[in-house]
N, CA, C and O atoms as a Tripos MOL2 file, in Angstrom:
@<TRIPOS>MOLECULE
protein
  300   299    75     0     0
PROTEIN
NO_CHARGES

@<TRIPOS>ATOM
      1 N           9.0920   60.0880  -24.2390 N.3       1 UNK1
      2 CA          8.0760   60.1700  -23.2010 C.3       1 UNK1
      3 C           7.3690   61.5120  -23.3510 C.2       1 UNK1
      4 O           7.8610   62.5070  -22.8170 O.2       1 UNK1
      5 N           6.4210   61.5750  -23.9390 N.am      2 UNK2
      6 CA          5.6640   62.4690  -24.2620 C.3       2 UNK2
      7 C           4.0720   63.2200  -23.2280 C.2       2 UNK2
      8 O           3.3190   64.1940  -23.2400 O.2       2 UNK2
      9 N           4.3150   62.0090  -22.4960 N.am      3 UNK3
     10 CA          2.3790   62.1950  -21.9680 C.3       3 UNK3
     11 C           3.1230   63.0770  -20.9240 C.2       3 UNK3
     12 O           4.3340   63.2650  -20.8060 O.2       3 UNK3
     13 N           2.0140   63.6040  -20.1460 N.am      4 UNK4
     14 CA          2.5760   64.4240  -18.8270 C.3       4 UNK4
     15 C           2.1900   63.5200  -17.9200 C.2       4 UNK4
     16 O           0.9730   63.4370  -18.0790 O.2       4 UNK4
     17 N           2.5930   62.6140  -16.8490 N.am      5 UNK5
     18 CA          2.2400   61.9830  -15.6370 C.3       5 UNK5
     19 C           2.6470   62.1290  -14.8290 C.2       5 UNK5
     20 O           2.7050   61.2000  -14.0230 O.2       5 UNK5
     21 N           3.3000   63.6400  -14.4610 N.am      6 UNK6
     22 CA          3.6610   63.4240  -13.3090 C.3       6 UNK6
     23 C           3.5690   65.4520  -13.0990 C.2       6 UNK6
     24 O           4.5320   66.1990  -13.2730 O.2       6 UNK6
     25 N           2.2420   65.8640  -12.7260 N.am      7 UNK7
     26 CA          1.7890   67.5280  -12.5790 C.3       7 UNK7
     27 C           2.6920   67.9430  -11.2720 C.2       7 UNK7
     28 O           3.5520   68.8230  -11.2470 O.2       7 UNK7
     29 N           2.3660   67.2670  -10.4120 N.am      8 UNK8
     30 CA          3.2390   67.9460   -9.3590 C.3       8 UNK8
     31 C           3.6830   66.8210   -8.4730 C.2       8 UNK8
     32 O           3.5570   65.6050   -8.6200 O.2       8 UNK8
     33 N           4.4170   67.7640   -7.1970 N.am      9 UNK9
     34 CA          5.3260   66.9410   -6.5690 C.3       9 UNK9
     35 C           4.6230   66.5850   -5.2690 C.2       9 UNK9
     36 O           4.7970   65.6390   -4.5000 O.2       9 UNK9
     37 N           3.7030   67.7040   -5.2380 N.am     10 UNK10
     38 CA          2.6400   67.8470   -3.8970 C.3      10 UNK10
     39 C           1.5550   66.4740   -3.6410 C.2      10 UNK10
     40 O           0.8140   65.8200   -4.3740 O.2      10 UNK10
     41 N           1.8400   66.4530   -2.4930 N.am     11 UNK11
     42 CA          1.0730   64.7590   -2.4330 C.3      11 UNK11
     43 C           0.2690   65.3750   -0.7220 C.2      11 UNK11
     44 O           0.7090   66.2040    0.0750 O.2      11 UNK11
     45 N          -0.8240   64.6720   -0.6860 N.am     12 UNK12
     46 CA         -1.4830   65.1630    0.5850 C.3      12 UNK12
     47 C          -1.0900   64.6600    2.0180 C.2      12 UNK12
     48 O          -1.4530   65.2710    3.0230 O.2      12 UNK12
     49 N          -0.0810   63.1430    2.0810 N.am     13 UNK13
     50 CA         -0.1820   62.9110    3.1470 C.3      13 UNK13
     51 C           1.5950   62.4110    2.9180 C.2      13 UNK13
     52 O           2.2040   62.5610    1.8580 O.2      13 UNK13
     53 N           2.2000   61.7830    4.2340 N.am     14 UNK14
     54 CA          3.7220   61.2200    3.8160 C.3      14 UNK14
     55 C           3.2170   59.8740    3.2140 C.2      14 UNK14
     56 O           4.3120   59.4380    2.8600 O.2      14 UNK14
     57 N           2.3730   58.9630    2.8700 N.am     15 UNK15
     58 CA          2.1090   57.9000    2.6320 C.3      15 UNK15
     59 C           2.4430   57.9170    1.3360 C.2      15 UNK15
     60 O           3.4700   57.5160    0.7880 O.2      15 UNK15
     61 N           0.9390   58.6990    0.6470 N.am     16 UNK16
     62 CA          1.5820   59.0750   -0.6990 C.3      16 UNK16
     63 C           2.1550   60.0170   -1.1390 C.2      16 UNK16
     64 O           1.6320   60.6820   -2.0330 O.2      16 UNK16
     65 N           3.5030   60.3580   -0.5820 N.am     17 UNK17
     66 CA          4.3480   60.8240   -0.8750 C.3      17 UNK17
     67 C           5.8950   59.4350   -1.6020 C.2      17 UNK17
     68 O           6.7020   59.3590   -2.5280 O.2      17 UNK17
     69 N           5.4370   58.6160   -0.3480 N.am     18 UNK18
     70 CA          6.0780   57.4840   -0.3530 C.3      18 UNK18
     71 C           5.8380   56.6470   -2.0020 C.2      18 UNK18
     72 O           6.5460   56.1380   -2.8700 O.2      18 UNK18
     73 N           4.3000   56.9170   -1.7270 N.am     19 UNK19
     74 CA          3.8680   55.9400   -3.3380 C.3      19 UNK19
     75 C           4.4690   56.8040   -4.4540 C.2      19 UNK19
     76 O           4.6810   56.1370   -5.4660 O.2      19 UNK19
     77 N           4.7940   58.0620   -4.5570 N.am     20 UNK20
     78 CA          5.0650   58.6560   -5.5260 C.3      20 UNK20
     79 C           6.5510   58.7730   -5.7870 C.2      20 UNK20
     80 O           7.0350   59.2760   -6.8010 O.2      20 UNK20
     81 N           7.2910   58.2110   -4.6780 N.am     21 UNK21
     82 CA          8.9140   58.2460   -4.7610 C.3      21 UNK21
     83 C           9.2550   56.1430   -5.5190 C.2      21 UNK21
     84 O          10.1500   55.7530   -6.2690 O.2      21 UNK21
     85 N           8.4780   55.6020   -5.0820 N.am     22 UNK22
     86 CA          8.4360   54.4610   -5.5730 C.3      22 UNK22
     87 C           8.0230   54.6190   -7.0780 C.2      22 UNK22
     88 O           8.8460   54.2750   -7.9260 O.2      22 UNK22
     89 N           6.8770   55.0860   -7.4470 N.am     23 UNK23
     90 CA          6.7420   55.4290   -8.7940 C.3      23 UNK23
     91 C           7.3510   56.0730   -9.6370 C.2      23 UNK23
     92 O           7.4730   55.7540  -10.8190 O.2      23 UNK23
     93 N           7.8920   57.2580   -8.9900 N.am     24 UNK24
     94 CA          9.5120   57.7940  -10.0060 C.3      24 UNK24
     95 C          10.6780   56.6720  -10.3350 C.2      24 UNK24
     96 O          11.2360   56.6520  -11.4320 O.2      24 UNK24
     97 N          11.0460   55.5700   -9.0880 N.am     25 UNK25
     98 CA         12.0660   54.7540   -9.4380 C.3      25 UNK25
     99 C          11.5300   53.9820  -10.2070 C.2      25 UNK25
    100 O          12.2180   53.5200  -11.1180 O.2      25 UNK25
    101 N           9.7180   53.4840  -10.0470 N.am     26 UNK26
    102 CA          9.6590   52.7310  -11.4190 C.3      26 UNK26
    103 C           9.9870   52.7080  -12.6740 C.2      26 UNK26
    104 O          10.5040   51.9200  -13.4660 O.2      26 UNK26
    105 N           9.1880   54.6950  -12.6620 N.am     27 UNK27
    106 CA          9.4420   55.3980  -14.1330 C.3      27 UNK27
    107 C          10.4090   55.1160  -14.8890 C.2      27 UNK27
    108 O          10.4960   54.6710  -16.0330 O.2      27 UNK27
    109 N          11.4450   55.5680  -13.7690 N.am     28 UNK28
    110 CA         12.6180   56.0920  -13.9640 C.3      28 UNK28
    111 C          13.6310   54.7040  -14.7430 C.2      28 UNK28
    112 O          14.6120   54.9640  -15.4390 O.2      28 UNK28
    113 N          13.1740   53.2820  -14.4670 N.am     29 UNK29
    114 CA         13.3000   52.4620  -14.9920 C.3      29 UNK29
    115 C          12.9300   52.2410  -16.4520 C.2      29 UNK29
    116 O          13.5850   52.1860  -17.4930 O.2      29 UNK29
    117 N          11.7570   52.1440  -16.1740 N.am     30 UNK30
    118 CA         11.0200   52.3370  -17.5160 C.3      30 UNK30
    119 C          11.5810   52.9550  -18.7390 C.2      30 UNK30
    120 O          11.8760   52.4650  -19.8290 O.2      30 UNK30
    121 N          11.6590   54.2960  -18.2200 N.am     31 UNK31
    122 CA         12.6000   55.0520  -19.3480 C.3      31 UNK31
    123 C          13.7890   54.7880  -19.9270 C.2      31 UNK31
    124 O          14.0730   55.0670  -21.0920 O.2      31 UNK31
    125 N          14.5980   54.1760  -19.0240 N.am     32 UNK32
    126 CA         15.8150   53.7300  -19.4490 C.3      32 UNK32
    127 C          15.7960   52.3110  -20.0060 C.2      32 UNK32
    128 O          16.8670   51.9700  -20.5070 O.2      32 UNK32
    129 N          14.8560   51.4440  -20.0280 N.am     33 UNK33
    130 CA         14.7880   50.2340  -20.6200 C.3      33 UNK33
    131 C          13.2530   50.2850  -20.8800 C.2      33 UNK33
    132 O          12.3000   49.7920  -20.2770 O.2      33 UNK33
    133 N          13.3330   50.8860  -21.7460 N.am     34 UNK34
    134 CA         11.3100   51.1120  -22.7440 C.3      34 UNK34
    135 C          10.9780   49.5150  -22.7810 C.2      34 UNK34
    136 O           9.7770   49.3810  -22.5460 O.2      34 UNK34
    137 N          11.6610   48.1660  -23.0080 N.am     35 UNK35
    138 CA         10.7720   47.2360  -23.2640 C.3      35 UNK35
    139 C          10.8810   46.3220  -22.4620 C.2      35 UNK35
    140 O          11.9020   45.7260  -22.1170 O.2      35 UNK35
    141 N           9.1570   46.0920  -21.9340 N.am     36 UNK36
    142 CA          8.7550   45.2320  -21.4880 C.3      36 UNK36
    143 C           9.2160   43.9360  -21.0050 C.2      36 UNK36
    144 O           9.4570   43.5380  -19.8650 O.2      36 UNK36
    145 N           9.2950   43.2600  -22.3810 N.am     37 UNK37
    146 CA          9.9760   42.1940  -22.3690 C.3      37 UNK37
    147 C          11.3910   41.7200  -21.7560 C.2      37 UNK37
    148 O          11.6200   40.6440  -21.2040 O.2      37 UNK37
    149 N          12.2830   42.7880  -21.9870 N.am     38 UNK38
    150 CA         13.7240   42.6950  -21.3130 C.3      38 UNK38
    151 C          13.3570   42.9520  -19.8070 C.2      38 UNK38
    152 O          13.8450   42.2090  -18.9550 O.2      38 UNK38
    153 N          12.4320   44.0790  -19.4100 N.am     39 UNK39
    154 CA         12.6920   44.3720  -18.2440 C.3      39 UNK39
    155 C          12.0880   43.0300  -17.4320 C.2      39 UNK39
    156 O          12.3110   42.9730  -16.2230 O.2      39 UNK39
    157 N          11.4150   42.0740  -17.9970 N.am     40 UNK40
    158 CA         10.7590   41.0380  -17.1660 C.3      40 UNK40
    159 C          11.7450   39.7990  -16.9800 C.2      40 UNK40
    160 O          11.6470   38.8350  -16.2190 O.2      40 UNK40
    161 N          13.0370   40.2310  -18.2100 N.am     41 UNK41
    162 CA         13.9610   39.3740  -18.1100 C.3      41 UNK41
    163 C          14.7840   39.6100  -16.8980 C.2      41 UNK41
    164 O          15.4040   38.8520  -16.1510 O.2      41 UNK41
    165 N          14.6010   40.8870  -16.9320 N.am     42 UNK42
    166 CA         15.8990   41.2230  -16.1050 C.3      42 UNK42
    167 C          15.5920   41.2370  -14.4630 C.2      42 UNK42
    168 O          16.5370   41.2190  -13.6750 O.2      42 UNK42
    169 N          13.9910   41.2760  -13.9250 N.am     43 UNK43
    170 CA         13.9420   40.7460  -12.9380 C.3      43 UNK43
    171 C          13.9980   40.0620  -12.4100 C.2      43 UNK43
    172 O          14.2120   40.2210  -11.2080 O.2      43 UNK43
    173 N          13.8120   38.6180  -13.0710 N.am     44 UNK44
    174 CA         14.4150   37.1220  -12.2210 C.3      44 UNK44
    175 C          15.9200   37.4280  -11.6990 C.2      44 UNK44
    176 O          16.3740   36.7710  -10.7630 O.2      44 UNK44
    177 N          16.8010   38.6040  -12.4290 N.am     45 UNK45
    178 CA         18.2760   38.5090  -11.6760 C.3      45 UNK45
    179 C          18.5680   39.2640  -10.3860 C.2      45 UNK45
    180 O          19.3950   38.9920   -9.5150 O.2      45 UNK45
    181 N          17.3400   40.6970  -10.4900 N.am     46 UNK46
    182 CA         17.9720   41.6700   -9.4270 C.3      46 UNK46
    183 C          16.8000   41.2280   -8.5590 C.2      46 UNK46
    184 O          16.9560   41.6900   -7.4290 O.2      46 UNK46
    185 N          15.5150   40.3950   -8.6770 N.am     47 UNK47
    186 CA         14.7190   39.8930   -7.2300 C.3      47 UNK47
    187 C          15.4400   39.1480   -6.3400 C.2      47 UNK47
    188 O          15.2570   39.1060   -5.1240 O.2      47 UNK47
    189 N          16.3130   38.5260   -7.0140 N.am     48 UNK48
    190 CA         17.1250   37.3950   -5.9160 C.3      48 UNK48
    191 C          18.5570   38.2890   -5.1670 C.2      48 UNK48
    192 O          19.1720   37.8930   -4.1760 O.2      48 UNK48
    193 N          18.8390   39.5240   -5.9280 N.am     49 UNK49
    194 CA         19.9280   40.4260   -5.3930 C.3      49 UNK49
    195 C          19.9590   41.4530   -4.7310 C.2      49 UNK49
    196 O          19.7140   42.5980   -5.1110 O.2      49 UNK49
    197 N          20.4430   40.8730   -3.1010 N.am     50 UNK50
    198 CA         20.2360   41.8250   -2.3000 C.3      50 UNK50
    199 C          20.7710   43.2320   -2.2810 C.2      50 UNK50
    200 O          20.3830   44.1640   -1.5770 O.2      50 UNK50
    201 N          21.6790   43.2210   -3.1330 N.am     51 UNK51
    202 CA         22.7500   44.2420   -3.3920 C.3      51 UNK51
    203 C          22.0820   45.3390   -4.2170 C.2      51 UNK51
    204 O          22.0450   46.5560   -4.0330 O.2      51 UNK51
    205 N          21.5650   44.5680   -5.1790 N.am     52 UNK52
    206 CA         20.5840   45.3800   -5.9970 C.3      52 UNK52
    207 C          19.0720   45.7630   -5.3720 C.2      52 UNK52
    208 O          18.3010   46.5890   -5.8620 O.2      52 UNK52
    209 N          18.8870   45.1200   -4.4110 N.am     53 UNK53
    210 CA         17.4770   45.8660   -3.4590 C.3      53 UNK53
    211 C          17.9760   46.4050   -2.5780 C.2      53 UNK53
    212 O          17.1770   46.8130   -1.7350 O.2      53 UNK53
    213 N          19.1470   46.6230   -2.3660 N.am     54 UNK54
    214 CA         19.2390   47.6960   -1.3850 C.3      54 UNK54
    215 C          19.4460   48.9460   -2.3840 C.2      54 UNK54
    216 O          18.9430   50.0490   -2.1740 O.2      54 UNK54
    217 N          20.1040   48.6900   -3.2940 N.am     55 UNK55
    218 CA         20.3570   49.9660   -4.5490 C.3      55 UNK55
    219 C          18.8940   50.6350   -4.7280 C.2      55 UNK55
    220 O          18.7880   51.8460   -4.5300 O.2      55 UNK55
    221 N          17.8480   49.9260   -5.0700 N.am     56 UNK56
    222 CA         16.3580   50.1420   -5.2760 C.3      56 UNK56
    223 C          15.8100   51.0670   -3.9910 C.2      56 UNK56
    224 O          15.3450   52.1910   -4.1780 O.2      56 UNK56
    225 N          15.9260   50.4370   -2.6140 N.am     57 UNK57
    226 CA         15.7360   51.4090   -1.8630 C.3      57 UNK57
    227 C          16.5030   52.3250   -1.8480 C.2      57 UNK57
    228 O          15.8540   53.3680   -1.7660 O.2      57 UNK57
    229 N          17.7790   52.5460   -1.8910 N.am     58 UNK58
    230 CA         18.3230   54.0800   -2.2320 C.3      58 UNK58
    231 C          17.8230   54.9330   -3.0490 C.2      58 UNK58
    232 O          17.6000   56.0750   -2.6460 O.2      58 UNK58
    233 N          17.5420   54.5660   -4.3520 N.am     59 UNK59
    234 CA         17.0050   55.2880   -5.2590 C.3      59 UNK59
    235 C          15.5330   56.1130   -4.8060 C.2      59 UNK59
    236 O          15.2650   57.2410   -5.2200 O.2      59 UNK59
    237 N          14.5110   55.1980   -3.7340 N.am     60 UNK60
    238 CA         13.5830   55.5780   -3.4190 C.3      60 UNK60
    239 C          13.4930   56.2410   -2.2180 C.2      60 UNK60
    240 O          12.5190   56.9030   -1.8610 O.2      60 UNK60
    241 N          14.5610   56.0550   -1.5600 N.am     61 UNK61
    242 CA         14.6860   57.1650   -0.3330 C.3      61 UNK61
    243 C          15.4850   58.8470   -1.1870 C.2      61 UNK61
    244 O          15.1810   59.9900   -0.8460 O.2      61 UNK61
    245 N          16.4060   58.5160   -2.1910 N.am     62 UNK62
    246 CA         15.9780   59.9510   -2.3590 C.3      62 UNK62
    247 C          15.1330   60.4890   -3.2800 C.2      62 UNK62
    248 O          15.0120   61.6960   -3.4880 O.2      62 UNK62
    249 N          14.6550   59.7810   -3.7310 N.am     63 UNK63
    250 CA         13.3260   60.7410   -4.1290 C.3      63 UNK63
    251 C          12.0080   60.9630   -2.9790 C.2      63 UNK63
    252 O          11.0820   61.7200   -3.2730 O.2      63 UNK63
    253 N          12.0220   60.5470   -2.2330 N.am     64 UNK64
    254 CA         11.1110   60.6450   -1.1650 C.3      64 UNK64
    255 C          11.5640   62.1530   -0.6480 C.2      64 UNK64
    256 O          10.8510   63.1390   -0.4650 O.2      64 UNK64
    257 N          12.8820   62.0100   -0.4900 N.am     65 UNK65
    258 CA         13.7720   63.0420    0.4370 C.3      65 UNK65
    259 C          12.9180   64.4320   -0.4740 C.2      65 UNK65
    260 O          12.2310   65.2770    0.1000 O.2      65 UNK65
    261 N          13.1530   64.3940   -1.8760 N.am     66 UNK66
    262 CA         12.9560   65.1190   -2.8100 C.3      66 UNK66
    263 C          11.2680   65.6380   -2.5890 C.2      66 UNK66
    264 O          10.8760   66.6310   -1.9750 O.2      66 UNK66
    265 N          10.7770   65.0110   -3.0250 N.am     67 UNK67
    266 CA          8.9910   64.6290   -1.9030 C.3      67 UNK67
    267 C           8.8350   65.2690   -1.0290 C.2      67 UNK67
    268 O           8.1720   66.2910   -1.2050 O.2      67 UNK67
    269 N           9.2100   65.0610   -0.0810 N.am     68 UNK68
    270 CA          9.0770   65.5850    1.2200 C.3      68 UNK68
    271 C           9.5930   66.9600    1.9460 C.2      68 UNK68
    272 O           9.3400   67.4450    3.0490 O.2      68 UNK68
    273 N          10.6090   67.4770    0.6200 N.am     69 UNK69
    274 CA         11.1030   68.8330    1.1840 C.3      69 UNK69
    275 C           9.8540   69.6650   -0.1660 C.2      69 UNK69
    276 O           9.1640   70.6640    0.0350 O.2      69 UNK69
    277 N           9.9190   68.8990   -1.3620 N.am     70 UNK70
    278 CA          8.5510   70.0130   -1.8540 C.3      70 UNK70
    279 C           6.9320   70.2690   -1.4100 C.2      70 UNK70
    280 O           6.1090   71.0010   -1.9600 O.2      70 UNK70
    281 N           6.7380   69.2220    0.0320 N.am     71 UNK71
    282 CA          6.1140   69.0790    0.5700 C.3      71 UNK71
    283 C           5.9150   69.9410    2.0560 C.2      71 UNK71
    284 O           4.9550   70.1370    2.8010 O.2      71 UNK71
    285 N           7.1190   70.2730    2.0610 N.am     72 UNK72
    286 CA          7.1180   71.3840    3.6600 C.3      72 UNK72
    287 C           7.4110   70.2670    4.6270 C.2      72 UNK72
    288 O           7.2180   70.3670    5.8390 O.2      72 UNK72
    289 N           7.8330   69.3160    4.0930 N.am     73 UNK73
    290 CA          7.7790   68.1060    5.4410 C.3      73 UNK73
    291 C           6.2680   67.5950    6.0180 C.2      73 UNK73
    292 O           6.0900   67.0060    7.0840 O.2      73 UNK73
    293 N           5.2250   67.9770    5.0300 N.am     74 UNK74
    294 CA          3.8090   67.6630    5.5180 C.3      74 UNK74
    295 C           3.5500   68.5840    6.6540 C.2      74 UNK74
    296 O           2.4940   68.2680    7.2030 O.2      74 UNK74
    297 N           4.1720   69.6890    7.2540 N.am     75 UNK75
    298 CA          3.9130   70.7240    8.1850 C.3      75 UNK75
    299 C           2.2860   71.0320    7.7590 C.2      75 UNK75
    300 O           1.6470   71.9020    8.3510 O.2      75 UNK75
@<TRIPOS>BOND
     1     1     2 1
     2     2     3 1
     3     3     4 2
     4     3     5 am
     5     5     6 1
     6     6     7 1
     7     7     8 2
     8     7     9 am
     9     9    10 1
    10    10    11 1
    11    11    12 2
    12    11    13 am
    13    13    14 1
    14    14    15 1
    15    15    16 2
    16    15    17 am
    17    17    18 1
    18    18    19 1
    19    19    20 2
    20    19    21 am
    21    21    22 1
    22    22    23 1
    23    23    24 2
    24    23    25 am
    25    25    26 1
    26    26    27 1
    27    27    28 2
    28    27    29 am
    29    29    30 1
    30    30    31 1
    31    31    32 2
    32    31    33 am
    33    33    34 1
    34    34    35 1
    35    35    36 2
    36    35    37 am
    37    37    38 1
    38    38    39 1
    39    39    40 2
    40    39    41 am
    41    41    42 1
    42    42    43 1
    43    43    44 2
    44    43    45 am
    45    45    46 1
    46    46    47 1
    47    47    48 2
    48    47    49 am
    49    49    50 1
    50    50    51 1
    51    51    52 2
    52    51    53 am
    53    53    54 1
    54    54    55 1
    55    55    56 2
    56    55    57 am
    57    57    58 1
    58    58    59 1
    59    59    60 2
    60    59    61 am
    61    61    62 1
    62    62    63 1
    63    63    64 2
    64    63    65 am
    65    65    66 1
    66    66    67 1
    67    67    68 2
    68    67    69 am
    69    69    70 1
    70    70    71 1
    71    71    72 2
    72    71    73 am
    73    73    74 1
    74    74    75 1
    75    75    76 2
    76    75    77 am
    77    77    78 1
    78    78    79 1
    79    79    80 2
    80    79    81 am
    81    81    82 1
    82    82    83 1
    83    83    84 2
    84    83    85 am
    85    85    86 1
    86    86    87 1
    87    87    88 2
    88    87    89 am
    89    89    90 1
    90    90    91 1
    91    91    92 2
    92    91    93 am
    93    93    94 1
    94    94    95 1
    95    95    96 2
    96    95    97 am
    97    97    98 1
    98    98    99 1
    99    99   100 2
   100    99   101 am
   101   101   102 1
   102   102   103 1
   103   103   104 2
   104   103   105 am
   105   105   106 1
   106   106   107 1
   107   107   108 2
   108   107   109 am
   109   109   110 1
   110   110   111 1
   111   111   112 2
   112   111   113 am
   113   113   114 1
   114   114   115 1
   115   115   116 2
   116   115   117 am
   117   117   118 1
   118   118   119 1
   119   119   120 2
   120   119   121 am
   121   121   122 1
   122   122   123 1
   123   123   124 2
   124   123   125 am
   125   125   126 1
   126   126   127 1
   127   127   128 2
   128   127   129 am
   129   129   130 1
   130   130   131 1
   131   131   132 2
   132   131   133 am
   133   133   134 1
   134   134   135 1
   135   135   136 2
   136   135   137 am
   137   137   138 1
   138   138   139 1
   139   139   140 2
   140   139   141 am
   141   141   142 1
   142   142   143 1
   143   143   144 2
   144   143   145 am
   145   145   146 1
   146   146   147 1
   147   147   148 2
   148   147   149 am
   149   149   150 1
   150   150   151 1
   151   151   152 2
   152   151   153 am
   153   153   154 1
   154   154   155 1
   155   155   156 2
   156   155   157 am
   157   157   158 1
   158   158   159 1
   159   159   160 2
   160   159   161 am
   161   161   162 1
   162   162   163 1
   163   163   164 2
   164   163   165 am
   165   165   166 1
   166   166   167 1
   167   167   168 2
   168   167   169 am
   169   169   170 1
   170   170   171 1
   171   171   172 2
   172   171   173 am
   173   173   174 1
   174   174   175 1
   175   175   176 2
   176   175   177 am
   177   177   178 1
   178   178   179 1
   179   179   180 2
   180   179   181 am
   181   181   182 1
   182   182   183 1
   183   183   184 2
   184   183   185 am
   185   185   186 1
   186   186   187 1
   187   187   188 2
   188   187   189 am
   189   189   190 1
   190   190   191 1
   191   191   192 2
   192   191   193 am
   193   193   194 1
   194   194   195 1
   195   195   196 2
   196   195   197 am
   197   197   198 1
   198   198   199 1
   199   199   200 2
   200   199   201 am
   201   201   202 1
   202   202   203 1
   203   203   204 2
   204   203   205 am
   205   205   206 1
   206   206   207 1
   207   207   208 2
   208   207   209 am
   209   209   210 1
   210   210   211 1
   211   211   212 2
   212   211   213 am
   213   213   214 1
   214   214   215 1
   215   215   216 2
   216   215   217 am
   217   217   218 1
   218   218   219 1
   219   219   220 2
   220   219   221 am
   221   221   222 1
   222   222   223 1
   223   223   224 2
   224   223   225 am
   225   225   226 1
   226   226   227 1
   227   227   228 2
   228   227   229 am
   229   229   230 1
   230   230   231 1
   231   231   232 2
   232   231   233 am
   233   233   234 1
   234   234   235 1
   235   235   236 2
   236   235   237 am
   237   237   238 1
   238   238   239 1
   239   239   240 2
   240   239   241 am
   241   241   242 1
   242   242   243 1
   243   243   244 2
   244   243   245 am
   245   245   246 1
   246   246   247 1
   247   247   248 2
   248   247   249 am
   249   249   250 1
   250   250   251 1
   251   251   252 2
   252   251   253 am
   253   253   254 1
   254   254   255 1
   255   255   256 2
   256   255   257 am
   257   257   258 1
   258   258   259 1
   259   259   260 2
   260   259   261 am
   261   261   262 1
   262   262   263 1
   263   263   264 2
   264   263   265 am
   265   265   266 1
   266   266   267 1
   267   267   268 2
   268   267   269 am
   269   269   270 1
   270   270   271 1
   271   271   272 2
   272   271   273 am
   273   273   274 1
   274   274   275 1
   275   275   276 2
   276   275   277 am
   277   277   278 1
   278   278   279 1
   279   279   280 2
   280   279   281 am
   281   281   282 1
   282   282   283 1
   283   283   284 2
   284   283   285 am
   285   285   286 1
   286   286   287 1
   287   287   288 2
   288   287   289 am
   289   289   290 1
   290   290   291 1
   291   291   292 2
   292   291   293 am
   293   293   294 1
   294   294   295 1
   295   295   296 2
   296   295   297 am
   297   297   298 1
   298   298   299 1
   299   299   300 2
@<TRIPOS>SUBSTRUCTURE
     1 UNK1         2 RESIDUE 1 A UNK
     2 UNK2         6 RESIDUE 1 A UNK
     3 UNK3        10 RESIDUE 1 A UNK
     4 UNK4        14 RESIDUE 1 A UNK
     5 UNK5        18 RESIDUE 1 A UNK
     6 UNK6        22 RESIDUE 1 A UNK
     7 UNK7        26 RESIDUE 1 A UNK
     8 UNK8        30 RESIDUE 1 A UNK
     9 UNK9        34 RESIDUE 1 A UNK
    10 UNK10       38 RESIDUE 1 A UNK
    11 UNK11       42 RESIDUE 1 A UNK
    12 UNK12       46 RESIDUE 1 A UNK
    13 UNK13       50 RESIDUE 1 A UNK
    14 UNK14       54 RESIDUE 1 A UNK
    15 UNK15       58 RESIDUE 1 A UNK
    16 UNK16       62 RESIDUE 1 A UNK
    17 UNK17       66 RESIDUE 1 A UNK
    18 UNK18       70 RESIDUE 1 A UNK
    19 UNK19       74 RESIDUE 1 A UNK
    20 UNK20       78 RESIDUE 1 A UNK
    21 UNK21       82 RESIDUE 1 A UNK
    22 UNK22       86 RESIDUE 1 A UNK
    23 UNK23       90 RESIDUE 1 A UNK
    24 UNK24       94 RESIDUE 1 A UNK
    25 UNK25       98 RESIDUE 1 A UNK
    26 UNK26      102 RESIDUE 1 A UNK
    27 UNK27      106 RESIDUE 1 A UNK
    28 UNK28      110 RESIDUE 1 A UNK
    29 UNK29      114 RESIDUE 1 A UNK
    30 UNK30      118 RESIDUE 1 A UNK
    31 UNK31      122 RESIDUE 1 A UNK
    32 UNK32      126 RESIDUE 1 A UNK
    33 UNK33      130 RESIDUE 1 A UNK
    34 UNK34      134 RESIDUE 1 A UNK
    35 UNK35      138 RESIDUE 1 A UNK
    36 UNK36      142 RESIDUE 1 A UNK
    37 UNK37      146 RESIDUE 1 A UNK
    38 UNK38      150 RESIDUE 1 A UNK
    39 UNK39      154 RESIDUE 1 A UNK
    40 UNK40      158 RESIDUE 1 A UNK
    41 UNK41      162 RESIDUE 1 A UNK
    42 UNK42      166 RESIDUE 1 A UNK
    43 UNK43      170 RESIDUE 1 A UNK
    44 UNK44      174 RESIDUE 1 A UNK
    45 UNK45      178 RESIDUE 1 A UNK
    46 UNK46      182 RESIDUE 1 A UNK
    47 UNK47      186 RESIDUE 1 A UNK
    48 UNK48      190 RESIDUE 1 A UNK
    49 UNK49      194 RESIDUE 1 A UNK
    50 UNK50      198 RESIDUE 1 A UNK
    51 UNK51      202 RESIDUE 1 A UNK
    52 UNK52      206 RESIDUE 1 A UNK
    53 UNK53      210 RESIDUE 1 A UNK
    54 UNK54      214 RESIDUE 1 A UNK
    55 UNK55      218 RESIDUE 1 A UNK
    56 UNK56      222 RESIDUE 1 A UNK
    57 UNK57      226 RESIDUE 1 A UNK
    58 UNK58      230 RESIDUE 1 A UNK
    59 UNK59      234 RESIDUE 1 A UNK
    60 UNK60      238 RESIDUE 1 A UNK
    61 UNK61      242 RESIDUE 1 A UNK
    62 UNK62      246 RESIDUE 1 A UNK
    63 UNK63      250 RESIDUE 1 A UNK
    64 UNK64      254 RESIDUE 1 A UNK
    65 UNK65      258 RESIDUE 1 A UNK
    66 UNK66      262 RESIDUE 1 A UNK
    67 UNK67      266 RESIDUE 1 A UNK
    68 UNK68      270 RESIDUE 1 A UNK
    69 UNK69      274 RESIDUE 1 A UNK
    70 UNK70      278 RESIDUE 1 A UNK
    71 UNK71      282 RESIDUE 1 A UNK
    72 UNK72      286 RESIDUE 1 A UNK
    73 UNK73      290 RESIDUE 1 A UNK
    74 UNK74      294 RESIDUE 1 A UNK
    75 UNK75      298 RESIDUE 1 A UNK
C-alpha cells in the first residue's frame, strides 16, 4: 500500500468523523485480503452473521473513539 489516503485524522464535523472510522475498517480489510474477488466471496457468509456484524461495529466504534479524541471531541 503505497498511495497516501489517509493525510489526517482531523475531520470537520462528528458525522464525518464517523465516515472516516467506517473507512479505516474498510481499509483495514482491504489490506488484509488485497483481492477482490475473495472478499466478494466472503461476504455472502459474514452479511448473514450477526456475530460477525457486531464484530464490524466494534472495529468501527474504536476507531471512531480514535477520531474523536484527535478531534478534541469536536469542542
Amino acid at each position: 500500500m503505497s498511495e497516501t489516503w489517509l493525510p489526517s485524522l482531523t475531520t470537520p464535523t462528528p458525522q464525518a468523523g464517523f465516515e472516516l472510522a467506517v473507512k479505516l475498517a474498510r481499509m483495514g480489510v482491504k489490506v488484509t485480503q488485497p483481492s477482490d474477488e475473495i472478499r466478494g466471496k466472503l461476504r455472502a457468509a459474514y452479511e448473514q452473521d450477526t456475530a460477525q456484524l457486531i464484530a464490524v461495529s466494534q472495529v468501527v466504534a474504536i476507531h471512531y473513539q480514535t477520531i474523536a479524541a484527535a478531534n478534541d471531541y469536536w469542542r
